[in-house]
VMD Tcl script that builds the backbone (N, CA, C; Angstrom):
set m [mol new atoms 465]
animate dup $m
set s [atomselect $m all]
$s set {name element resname resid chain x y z} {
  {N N UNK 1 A 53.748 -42.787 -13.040}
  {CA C UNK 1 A 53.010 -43.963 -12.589}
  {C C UNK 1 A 52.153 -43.581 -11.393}
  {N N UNK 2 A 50.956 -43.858 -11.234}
  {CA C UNK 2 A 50.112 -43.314 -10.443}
  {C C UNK 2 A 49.853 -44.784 -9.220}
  {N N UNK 3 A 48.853 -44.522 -8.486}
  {CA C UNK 3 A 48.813 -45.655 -7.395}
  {C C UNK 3 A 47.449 -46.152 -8.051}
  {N N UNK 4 A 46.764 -47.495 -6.949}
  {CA C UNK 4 A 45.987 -47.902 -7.134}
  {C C UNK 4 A 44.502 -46.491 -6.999}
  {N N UNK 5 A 43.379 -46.942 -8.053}
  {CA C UNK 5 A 42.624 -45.763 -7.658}
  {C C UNK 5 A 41.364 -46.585 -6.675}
  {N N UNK 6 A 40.585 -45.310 -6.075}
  {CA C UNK 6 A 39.694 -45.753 -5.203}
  {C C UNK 6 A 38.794 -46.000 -5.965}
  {N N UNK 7 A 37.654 -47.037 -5.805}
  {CA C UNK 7 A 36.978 -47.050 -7.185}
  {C C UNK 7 A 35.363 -47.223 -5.543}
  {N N UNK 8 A 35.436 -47.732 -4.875}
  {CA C UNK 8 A 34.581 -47.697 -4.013}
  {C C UNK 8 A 34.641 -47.030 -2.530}
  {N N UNK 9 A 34.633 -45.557 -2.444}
  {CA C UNK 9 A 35.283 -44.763 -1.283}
  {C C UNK 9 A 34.043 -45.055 -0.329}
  {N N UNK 10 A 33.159 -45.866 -0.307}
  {CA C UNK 10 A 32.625 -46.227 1.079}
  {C C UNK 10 A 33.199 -47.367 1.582}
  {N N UNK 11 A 33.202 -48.373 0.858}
  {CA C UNK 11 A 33.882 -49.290 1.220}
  {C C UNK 11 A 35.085 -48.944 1.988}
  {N N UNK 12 A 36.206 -48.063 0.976}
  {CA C UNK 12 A 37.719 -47.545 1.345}
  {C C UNK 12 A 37.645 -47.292 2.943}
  {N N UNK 13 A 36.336 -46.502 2.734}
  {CA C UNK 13 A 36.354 -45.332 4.481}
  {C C UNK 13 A 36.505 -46.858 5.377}
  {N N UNK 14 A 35.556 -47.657 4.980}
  {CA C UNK 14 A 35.229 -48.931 6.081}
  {C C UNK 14 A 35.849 -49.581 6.312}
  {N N UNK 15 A 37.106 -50.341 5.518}
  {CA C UNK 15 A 38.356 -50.643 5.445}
  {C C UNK 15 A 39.383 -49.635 6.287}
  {N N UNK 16 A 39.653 -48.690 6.015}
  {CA C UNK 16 A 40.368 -47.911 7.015}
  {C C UNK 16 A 39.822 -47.651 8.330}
  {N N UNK 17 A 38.252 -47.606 8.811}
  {CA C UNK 17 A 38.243 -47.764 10.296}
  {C C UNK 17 A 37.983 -48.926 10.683}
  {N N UNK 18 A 37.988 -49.912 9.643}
  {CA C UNK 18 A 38.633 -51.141 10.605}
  {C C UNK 18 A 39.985 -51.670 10.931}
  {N N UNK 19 A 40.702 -50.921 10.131}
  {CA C UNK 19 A 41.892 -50.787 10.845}
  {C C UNK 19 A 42.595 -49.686 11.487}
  {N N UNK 20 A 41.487 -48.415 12.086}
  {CA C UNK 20 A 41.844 -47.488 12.762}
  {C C UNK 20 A 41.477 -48.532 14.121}
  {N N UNK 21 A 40.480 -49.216 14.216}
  {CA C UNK 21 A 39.870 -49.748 15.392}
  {C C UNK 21 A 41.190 -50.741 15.636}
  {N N UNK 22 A 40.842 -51.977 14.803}
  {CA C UNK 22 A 42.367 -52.506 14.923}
  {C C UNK 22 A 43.643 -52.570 15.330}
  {N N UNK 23 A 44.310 -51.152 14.940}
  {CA C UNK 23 A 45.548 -50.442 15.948}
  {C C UNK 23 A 45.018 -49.906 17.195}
  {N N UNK 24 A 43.913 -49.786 17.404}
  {CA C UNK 24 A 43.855 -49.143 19.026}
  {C C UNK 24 A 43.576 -50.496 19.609}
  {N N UNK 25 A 42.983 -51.583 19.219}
  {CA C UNK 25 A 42.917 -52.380 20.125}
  {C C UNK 25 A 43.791 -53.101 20.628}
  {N N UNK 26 A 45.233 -53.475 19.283}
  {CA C UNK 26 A 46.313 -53.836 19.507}
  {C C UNK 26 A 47.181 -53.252 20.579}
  {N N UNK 27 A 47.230 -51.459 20.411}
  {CA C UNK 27 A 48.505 -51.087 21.067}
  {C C UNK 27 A 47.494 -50.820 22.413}
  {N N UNK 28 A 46.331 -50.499 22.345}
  {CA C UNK 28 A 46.013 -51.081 24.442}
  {C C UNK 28 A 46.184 -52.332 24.525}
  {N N UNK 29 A 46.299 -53.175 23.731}
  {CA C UNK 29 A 46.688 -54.572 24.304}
  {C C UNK 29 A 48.093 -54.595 25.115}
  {N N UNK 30 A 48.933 -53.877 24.384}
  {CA C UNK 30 A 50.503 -54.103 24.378}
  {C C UNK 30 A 50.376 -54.214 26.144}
  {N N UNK 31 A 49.233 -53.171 26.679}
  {CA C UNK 31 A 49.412 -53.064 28.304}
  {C C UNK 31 A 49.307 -54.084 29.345}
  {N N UNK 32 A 48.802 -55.150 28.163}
  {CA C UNK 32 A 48.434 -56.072 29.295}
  {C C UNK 32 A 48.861 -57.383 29.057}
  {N N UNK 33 A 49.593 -58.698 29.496}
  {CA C UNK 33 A 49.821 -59.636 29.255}
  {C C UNK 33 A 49.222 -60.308 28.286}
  {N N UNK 34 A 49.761 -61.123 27.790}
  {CA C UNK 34 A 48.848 -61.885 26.516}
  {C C UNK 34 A 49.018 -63.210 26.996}
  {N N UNK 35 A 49.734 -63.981 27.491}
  {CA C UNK 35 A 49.251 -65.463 28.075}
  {C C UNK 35 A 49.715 -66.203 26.653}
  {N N UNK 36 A 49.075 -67.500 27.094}
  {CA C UNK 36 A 48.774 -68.680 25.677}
  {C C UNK 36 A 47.790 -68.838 25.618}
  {N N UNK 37 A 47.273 -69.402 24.380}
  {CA C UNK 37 A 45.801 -70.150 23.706}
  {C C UNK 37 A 45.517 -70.706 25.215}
  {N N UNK 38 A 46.541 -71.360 25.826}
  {CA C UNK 38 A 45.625 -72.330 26.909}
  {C C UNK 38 A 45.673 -71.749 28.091}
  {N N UNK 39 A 46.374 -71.002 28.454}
  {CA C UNK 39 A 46.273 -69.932 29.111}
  {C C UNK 39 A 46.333 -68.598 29.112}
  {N N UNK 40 A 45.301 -67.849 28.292}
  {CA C UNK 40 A 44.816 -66.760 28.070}
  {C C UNK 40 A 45.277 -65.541 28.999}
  {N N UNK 41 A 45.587 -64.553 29.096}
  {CA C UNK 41 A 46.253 -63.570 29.413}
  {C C UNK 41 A 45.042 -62.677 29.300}
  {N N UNK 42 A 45.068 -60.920 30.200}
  {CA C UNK 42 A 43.733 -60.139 29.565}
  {C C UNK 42 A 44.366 -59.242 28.434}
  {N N UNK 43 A 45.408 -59.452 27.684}
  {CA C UNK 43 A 45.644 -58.998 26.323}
  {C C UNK 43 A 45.226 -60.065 25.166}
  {N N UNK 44 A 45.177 -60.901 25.396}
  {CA C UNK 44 A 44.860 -62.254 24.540}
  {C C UNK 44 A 43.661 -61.844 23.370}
  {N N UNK 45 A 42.442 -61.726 23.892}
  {CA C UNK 45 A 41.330 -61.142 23.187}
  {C C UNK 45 A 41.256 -60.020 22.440}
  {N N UNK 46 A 41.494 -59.320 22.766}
  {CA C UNK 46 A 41.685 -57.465 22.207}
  {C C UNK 46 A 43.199 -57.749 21.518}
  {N N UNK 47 A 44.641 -58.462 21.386}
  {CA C UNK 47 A 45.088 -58.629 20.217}
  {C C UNK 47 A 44.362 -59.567 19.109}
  {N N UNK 48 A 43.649 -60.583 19.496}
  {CA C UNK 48 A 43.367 -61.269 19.087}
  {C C UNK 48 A 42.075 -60.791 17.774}
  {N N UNK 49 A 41.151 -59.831 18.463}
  {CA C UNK 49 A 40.398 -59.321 17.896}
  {C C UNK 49 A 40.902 -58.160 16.720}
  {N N UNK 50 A 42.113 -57.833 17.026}
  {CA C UNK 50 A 42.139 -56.313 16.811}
  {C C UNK 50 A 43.009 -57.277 14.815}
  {N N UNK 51 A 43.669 -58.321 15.173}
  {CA C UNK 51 A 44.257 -58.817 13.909}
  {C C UNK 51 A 42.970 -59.609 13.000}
  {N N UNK 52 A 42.136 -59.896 13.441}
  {CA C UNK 52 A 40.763 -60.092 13.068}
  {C C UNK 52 A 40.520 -59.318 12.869}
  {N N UNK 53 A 40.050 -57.873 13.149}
  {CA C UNK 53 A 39.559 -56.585 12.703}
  {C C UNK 53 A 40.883 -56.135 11.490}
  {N N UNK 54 A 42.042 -56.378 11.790}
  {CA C UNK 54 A 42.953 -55.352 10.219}
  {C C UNK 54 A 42.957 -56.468 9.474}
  {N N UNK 55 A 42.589 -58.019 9.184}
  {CA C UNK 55 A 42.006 -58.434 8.246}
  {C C UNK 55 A 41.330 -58.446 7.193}
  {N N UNK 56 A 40.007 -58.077 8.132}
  {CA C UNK 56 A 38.428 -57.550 7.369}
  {C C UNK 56 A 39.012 -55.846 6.624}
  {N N UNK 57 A 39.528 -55.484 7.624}
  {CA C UNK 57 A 39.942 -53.922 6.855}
  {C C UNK 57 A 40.466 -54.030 5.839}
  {N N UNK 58 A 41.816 -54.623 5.829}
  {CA C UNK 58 A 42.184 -54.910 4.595}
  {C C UNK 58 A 42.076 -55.666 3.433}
  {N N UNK 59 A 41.208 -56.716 3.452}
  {CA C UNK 59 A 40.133 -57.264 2.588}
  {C C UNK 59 A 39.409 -56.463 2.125}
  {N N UNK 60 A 38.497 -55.518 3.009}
  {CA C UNK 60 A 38.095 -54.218 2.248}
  {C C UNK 60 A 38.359 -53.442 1.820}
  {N N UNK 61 A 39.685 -52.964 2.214}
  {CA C UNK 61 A 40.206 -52.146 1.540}
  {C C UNK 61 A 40.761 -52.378 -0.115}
  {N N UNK 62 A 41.113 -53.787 -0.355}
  {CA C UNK 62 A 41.891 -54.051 -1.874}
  {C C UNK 62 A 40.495 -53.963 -2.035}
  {N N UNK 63 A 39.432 -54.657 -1.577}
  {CA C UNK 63 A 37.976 -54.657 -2.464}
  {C C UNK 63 A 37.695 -53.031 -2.680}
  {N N UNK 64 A 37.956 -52.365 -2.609}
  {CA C UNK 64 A 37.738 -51.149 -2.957}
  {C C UNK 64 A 38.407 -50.715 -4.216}
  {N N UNK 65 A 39.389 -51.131 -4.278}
  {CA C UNK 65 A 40.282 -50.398 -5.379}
  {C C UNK 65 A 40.284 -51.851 -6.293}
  {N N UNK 66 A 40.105 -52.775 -6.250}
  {CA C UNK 66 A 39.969 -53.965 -7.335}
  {C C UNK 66 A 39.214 -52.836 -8.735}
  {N N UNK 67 A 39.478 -52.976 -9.874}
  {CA C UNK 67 A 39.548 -52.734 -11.077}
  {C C UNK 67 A 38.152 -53.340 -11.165}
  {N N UNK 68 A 37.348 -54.210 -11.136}
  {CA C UNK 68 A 36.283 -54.574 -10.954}
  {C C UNK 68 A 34.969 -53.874 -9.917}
  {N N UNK 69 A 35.659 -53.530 -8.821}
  {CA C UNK 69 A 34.280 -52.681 -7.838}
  {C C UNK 69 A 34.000 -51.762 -8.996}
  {N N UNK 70 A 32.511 -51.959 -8.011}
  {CA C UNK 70 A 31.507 -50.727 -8.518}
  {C C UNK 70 A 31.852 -49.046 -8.065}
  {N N UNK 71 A 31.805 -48.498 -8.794}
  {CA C UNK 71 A 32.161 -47.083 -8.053}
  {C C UNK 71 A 31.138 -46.483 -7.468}
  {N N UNK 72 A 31.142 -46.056 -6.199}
  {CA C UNK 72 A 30.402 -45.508 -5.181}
  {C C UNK 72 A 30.953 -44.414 -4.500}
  {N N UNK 73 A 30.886 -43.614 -4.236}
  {CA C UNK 73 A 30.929 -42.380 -3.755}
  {C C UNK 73 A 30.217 -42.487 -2.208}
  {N N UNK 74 A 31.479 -41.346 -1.655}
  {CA C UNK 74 A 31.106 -41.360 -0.073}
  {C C UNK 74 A 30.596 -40.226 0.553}
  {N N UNK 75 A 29.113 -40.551 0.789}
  {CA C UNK 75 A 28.423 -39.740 1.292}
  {C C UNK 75 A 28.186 -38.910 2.187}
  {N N UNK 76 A 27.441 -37.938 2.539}
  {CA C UNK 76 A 27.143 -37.333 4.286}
  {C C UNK 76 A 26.781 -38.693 5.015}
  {N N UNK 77 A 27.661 -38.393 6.529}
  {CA C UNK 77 A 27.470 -39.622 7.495}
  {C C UNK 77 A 25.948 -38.904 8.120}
  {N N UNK 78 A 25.239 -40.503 8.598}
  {CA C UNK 78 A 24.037 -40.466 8.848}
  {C C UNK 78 A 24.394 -40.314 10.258}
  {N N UNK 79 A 24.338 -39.031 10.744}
  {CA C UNK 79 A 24.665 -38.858 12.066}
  {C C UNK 79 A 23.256 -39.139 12.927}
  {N N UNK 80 A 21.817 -38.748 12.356}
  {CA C UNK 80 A 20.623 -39.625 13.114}
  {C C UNK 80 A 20.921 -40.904 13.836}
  {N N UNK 81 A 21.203 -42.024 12.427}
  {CA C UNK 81 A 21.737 -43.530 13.145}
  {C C UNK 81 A 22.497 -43.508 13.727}
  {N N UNK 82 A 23.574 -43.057 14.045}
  {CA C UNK 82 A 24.701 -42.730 14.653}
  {C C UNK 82 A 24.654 -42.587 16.117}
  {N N UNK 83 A 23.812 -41.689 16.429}
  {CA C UNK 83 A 23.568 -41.628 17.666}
  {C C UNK 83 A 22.486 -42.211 18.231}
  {N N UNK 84 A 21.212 -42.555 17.242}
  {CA C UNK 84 A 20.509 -43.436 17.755}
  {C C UNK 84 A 21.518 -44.913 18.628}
  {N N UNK 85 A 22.760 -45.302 17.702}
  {CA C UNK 85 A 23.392 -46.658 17.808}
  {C C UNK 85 A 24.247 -45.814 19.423}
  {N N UNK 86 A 24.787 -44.657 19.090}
  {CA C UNK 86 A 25.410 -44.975 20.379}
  {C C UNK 86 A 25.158 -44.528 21.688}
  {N N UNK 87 A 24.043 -43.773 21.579}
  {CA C UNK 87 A 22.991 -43.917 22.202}
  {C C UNK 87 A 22.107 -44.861 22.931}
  {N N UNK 88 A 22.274 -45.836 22.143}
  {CA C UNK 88 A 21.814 -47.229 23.019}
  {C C UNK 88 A 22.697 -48.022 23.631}
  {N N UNK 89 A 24.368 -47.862 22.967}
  {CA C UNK 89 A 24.915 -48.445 23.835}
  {C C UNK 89 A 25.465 -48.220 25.041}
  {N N UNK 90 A 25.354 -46.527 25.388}
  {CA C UNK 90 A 25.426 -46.119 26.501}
  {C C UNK 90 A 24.101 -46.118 27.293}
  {N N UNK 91 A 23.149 -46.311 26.758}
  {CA C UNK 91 A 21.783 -46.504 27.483}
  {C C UNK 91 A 22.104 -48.277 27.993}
  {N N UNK 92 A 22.917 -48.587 27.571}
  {CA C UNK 92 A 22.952 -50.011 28.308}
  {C C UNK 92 A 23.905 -50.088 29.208}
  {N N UNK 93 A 25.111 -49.686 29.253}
  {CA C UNK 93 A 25.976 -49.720 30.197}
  {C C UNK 93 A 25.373 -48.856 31.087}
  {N N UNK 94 A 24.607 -47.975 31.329}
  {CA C UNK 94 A 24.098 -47.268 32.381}
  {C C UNK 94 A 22.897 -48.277 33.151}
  {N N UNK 95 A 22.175 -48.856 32.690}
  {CA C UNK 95 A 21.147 -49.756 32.722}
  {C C UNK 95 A 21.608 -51.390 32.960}
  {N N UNK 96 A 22.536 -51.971 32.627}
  {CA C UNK 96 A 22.850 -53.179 32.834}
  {C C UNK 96 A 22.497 -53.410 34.520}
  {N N UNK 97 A 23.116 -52.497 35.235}
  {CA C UNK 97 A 22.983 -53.126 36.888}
  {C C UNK 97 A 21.735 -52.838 37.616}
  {N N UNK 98 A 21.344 -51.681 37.265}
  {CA C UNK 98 A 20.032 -51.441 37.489}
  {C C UNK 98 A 18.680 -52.494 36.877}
  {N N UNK 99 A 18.295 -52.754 35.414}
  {CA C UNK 99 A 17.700 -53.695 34.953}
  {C C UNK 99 A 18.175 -54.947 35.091}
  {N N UNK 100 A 19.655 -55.483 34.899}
  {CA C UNK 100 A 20.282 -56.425 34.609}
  {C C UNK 100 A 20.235 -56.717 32.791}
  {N N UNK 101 A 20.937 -57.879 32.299}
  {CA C UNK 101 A 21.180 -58.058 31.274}
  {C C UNK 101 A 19.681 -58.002 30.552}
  {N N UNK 102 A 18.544 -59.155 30.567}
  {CA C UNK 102 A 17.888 -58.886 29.594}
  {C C UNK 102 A 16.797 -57.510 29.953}
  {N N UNK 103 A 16.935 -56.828 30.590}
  {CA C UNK 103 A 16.246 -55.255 30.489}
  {C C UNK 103 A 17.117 -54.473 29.391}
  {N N UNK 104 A 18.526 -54.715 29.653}
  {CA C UNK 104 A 19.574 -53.468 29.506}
  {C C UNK 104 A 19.699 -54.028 27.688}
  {N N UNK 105 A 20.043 -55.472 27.460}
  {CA C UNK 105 A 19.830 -55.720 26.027}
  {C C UNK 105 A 18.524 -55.207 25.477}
  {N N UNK 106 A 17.094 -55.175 25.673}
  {CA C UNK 106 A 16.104 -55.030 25.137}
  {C C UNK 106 A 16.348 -53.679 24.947}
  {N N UNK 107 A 16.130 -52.548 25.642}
  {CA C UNK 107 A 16.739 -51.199 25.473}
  {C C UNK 107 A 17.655 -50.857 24.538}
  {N N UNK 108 A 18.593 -51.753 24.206}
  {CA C UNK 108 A 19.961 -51.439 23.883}
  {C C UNK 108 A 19.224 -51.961 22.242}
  {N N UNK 109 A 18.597 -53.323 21.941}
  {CA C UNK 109 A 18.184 -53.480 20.674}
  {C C UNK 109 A 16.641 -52.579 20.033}
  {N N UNK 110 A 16.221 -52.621 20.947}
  {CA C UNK 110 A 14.905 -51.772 20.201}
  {C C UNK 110 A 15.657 -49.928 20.029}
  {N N UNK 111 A 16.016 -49.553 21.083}
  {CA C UNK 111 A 16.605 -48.121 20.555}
  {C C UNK 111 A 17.321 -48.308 19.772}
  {N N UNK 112 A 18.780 -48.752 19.324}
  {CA C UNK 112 A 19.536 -49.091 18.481}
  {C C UNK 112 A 18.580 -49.538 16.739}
  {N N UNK 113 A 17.664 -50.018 17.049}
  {CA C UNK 113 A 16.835 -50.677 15.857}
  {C C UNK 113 A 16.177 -49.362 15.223}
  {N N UNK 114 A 16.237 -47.931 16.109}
  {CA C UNK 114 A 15.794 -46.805 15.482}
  {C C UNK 114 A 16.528 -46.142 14.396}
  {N N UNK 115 A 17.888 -47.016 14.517}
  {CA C UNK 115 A 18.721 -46.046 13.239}
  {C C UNK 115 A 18.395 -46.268 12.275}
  {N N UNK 116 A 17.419 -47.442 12.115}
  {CA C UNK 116 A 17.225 -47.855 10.636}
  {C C UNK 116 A 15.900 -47.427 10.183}
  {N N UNK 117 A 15.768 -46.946 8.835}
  {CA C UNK 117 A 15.125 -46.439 8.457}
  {C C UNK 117 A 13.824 -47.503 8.101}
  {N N UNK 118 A 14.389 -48.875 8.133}
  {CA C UNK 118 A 13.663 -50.294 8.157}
  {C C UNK 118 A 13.008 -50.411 9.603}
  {N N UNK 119 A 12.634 -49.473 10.191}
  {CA C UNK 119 A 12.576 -49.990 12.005}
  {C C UNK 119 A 10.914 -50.367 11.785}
  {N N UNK 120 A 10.695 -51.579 12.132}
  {CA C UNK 120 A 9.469 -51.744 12.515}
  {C C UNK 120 A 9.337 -52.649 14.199}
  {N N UNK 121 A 8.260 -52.281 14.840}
  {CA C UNK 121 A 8.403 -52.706 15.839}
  {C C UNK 121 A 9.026 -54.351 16.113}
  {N N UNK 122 A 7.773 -54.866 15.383}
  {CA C UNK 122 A 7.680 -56.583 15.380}
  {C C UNK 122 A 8.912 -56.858 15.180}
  {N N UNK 123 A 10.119 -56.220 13.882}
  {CA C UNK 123 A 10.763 -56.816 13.583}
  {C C UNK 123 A 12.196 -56.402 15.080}
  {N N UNK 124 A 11.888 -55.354 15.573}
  {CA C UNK 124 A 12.548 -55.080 16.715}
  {C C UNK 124 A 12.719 -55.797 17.759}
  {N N UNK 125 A 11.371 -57.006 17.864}
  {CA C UNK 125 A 11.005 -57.394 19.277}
  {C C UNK 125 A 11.354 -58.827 18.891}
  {N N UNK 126 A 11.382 -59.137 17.442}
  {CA C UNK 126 A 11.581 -60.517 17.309}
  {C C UNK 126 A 13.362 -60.381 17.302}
  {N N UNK 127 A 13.856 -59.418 16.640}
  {CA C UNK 127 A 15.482 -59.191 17.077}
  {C C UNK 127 A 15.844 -59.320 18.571}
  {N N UNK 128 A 14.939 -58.996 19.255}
  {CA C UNK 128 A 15.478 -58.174 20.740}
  {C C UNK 128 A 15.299 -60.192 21.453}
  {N N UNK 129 A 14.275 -61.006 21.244}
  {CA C UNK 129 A 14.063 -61.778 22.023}
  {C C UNK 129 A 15.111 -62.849 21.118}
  {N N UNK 130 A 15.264 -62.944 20.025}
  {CA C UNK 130 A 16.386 -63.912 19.719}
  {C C UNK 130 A 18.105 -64.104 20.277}
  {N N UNK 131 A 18.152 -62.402 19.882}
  {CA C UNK 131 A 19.602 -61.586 20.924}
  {C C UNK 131 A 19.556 -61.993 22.623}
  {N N UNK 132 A 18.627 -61.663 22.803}
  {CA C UNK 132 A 18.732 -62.092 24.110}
  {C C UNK 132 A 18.967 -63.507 24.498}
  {N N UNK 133 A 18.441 -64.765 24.040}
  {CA C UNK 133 A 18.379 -65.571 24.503}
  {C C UNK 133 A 20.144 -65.903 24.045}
  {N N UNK 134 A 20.068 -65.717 23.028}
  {CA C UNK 134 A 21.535 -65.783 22.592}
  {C C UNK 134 A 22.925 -65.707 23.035}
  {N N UNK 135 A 22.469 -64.236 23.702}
  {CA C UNK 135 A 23.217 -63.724 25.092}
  {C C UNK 135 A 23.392 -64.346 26.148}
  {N N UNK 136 A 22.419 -64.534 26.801}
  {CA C UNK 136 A 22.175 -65.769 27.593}
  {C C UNK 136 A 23.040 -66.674 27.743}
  {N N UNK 137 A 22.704 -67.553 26.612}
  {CA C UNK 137 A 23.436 -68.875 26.675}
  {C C UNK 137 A 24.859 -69.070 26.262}
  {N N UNK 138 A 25.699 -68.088 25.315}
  {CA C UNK 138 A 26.489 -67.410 25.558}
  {C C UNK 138 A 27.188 -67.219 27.000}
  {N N UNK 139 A 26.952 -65.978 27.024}
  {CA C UNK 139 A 27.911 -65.211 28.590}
  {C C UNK 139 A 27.668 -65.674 29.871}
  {N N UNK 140 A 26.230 -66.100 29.940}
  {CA C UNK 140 A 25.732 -66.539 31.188}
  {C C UNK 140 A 25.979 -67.589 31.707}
  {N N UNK 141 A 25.203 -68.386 30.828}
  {CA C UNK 141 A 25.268 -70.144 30.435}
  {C C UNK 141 A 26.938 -70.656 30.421}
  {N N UNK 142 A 26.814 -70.212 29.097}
  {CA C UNK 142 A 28.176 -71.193 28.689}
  {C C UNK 142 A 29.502 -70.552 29.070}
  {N N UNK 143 A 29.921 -69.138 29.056}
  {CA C UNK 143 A 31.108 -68.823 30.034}
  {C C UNK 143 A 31.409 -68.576 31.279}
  {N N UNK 144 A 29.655 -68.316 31.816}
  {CA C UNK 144 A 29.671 -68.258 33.463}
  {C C UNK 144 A 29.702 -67.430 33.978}
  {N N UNK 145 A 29.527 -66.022 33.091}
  {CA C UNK 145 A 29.881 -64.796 33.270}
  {C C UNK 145 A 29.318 -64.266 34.439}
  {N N UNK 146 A 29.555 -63.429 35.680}
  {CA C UNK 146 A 28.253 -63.410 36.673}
  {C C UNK 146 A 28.150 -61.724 35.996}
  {N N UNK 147 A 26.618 -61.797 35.498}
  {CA C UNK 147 A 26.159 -60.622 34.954}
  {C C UNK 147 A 24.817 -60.781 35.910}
  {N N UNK 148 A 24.274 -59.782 36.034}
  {CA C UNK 148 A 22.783 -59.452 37.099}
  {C C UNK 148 A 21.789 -59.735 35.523}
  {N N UNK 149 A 21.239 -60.986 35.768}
  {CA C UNK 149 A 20.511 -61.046 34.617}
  {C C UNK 149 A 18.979 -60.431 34.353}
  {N N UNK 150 A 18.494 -60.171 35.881}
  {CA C UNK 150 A 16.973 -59.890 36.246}
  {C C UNK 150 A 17.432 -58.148 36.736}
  {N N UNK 151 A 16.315 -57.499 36.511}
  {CA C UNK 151 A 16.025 -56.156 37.376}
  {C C UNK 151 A 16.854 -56.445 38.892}
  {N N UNK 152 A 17.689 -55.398 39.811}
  {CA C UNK 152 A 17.982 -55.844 40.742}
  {C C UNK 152 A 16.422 -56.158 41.943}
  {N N UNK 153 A 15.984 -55.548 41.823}
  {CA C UNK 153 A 14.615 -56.032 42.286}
  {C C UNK 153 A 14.224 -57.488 42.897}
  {N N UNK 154 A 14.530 -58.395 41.177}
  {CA C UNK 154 A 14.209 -59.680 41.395}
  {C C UNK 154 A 15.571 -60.830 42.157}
  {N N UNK 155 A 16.678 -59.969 42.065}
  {CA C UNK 155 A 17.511 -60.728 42.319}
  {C C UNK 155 A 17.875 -60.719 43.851}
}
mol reanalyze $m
mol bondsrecalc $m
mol representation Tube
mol addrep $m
């Protein structure tokens, strides 16, 4: 008797690092209090996320081997996008205090928008100004977050 077969090994891979991500976010959680719903703890989020993340994994993962997927084969990783993506997100954490938030997001979406082989500017700048405002009203606005939102310059 054999096991289930992989019938979609990209999918499979994506399913398993969402639940490689998943267990790391859980067991750094373990370090830190978890609180209640109404009083939130700083483990609260990162378990919270991380059982949200082995969800999706494992949703993807049976979708992989369902008798029905399409079979797909797993390719060379596009290490270009790859580092274009993380590349920008360390171009933002370096840049957040210096620019503040909407410098360090714009950076972070137009470089990031290079991994794709779809990159066109317009469609970069209309991403970058929707994200942003988004952000905004979000972290700024609505949780209060104190982030340096302007160049320190202006602030």
């Amino acid at each position: 008797m054999t096991g289930p077969t992989i019938r979609d090994q990209r999918a499979f891979a994506s399913g398993a690092l969402f639940l490689a991500f998943a267990v790391f976010f859980f067991v750094t959680a373990l370090n830190y209090p978890a609180g209640t719903a109404a009083r939130m703890g700083p483990g609260y989020f990162p378990r919270l996320l991380a059982i949200v993340l082995a969800a999706i994994g494992l949703a993807v993962l049976l979708g992989a081997v369902r008798r029905t997927a399409e079979r797909q084969a797993l390719h060379r990783w596009d290490v270009k996008g790859l580092v274009w993506v993380t590349g920008s997100v360390i171009l933002f954490a370096l840049l957040l205090f210096p620019l503040g938030l909407v410098g360090s997001l714009f950076v972070l979406i137009v470089v990031s928008s290079r991994a794709s082989s779809e990159f066109t500017w317009k469609g970069a700048l209309a991403n970058a100004a929707v994200l942003i405002a988004l952000c905004l009203l979000v972290f700024v606005y609505g949780l209060g977050l104190r982030l340096p939102v302007w160049p320190a310059l202006l602030n």
